[in-house]
C-alpha positions as a Python dict, from the first residue, in 0.01 Angstrom:
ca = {
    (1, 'X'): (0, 0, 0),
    (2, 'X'): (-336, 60, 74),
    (3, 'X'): (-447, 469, 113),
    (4, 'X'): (-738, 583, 319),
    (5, 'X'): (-1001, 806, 215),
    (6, 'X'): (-1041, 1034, 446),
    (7, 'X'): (-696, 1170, 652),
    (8, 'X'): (-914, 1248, 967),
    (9, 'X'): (-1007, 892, 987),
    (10, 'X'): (-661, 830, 1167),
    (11, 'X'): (-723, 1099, 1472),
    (12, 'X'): (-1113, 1063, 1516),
    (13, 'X'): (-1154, 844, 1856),
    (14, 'X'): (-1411, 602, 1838),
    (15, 'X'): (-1659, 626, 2079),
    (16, 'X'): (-2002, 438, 2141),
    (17, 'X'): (-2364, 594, 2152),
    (18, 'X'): (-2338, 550, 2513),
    (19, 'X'): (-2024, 714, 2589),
    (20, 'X'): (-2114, 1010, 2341),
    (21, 'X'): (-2467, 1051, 2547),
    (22, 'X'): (-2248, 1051, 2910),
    (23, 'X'): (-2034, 1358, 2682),
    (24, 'X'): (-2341, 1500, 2593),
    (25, 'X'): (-2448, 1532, 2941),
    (26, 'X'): (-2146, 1630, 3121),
    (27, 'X'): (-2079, 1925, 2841),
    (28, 'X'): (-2482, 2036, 2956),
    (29, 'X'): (-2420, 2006, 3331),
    (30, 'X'): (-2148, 2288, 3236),
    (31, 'X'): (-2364, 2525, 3047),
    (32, 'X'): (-2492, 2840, 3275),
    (33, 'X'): (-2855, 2897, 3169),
    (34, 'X'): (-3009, 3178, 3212),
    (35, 'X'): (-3296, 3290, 3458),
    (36, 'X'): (-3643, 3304, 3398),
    (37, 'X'): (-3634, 3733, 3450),
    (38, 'X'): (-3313, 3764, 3201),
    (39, 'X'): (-3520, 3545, 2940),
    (40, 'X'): (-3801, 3780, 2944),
    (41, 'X'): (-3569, 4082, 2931),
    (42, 'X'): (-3404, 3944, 2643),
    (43, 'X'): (-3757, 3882, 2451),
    (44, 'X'): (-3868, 4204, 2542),
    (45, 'X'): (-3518, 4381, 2417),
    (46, 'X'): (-3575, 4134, 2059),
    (47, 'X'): (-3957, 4239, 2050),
    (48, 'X'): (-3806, 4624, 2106),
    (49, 'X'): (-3532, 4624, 1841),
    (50, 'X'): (-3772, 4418, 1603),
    (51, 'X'): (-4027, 4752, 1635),
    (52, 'X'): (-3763, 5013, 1582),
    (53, 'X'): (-3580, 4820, 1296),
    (54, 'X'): (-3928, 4883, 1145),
    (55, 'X'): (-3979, 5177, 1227),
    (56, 'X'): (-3634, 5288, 1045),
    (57, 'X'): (-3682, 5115, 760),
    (58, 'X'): (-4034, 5228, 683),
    (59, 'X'): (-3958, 5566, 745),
    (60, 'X'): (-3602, 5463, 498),
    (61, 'X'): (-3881, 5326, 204),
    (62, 'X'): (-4110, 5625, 199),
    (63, 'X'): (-3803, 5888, 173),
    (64, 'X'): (-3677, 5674, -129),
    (65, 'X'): (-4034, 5650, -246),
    (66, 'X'): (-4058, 6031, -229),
    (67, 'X'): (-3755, 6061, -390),
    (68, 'X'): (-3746, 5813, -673),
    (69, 'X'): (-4130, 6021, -736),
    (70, 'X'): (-4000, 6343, -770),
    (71, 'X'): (-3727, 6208, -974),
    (72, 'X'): (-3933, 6042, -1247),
    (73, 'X'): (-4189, 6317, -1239),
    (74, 'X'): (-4451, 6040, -1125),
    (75, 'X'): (-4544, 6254, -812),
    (76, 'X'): (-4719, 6527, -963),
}
């Protein structure tokens, strides 16, 4: 009795470069993209977020920094 290697071996279909191109494209043909104007929105809301979330944490590094100073005595 001969055992295979692999159990998923026994469900996988087989399919052909061909045929898995043709799924390729019909699963694309499905997908909704988005418009040119929500694209830019979106870059501009990443570029927005990327600013503040710098913001925060600078403003987060220089209260520790402040505070780790005072603690070790190294800002006087």
């Amino acid at each position: 009795m001969r055992r295979r290697a692999f159990a998923f071996e026994e469900t996988m279909a087989k399919t052909n470069p061909f045929e898995f191109l043709q799924q390729v494209r019909n699963e694309g043909s499905k997908v909704t993209w988005p418009t040119r104007k929500e694209t830019m929105i979106t870059t501009a809301m990443v570029f927005v977020m990327v600013v503040l979330a710098s913001l925060f944490f600078l403003v987060v590094d220089q209260v520790i920094r402040f505070g780790v100073g005072l603690v070790l005595g190294i800002g006087s």
